[in-house]
N, C-alpha and C positions, 0 to 999 in steps of 0.2 A: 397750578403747577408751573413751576421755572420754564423756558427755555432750554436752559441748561441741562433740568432732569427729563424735559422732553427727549431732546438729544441721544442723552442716556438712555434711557428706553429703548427710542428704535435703534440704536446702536446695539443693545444689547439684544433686543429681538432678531434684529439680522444674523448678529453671530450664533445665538441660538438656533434659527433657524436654519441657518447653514450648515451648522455642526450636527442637525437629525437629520438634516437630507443627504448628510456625507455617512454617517453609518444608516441609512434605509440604503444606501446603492452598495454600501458596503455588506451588508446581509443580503441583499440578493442576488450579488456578484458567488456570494458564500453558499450560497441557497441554491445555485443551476450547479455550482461543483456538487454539493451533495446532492442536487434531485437528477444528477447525468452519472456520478456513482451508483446511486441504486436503480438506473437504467442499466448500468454496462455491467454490471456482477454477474459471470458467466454462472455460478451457482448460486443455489438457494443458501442465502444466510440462515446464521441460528443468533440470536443478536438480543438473548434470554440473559441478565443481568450486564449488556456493554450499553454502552451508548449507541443509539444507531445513526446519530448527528456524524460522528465520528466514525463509524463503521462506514458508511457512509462515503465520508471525506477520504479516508481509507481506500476502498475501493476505486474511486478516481484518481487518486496517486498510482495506485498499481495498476491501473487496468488502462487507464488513458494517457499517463505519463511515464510511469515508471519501466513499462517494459519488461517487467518481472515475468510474465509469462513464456516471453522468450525464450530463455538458459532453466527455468525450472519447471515446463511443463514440457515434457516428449510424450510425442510428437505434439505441438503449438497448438494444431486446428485439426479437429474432427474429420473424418472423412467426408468429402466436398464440402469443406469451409475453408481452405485456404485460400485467401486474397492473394497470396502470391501465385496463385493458379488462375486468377480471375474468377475467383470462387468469392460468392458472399461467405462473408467472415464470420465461424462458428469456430468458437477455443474449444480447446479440448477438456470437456467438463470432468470425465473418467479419470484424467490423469491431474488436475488443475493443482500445480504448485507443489506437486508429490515428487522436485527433481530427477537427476536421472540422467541429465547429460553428461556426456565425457566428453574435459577438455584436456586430455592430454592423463600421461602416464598418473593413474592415481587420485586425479581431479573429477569429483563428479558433482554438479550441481547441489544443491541439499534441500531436502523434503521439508518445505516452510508449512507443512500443514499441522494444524495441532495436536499434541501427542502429550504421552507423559497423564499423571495422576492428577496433574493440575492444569489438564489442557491449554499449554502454551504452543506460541509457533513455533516451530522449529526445536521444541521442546526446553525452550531459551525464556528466561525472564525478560521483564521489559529491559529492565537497565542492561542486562546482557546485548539485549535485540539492538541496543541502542549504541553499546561499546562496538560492536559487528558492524553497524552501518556507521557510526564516526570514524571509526580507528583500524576498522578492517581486522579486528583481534579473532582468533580462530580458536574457538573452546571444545575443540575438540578433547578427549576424553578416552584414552590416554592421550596426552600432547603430542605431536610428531615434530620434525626438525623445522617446521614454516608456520610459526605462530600468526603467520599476518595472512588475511587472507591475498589467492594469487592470482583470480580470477576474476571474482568478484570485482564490480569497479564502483568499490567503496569510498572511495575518494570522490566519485560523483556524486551517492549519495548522503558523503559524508556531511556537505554543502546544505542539506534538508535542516531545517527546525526541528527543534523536539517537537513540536506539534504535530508537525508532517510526519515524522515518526512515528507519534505513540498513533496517528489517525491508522497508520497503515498496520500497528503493530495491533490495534484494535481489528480491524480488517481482517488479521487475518486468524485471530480468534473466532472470528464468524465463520469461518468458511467449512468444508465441511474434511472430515479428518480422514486421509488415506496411507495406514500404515498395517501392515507393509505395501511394498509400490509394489504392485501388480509387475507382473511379467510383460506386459504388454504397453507400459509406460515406462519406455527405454526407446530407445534408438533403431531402426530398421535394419536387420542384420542383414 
């Protein structure tokens, strides 16, 4: 063998080499968001024909990043789980994602839990789920006079990938379905 195709070789082996240890760190970088998703999922998934790589990935968006739990689960945290009390942090499983809050005259959070004949979240197709989180469009049913949503700060997650999306849109097909919202997942009168 040449020189030359020597060369070639370990030249190539390096780049080879380089390029599987750049995706093995990039699958396990992949691999602690979905193994710390299905750590933090305050409910028992159902994840019976979804992907659970994705369900998964889902989960850590909403539950570690997203802050969805925030504006769509009243009250946030179970009785003594409030962190803001110095309380270890216990979400409110009863109410989780079944909105409910009121931000003003008319505006209330919306129950992202699965619903409908074809268990969708929010009772919204994907591509709907995905028009809502890019473009803030509000399908409400009949229309009212504010087709953008108002609250919602869709323009943050408008910034998300389809992937980030369909992970959480997956996500929250798992979870488990609260319609109608309890009397008691509402606000403290």
């Amino acid at each position: 063998m040449s020189t030359g195709m020597k060369r070639h070789l370990l030249v190539t082996t390096v780049v080879v080499g380089f390029g599987v240890t750049l995706a093995a760190v990039a699958l396990m970088a992949q691999g602690s968001k979905i193994q710390r998703g299905a750590d933090i999922a305050p409910v028992p998934l159902d994840m019976s024909g979804l992907n659970p790589a994705l369900v998964r990935e889902g989960s850590y968006i909403v539950n570690a990043q997203g802050g969805c739990n925030d504006c769509h689960t009243i009250p946030s945290y179970a009785a003594g789980g409030n962190p803001f009390a110095g309380e270890p942090t216990v979400i409110n499983a009863a109410c989780y994602l079944a909105g409910g809050a009121p931000f003003g005259p008319g505006i209330v959070s919306r129950n992202l839990t699965p619903r409908g004949p074809d268990h969708l979240p929010a009772n919204r197709t994907l591509d709907q789920f995905k028009e809502i989180m890019h473009h803030g469009r509000d399908f409400r049913n009949p229309p009212d006079a504010t087709p953008i949503l108002q609250v919602m700060p869709w323009p943050v997650y408008g910034n998300m990938s389809d992937r980030e999306l369909e992970a959480i849109y997956e996500f929250l097909r798992a979870i488990p379905t609260i319609d109608p919202r309890p009397a008691f997942c509402g606000p403290p009168m």
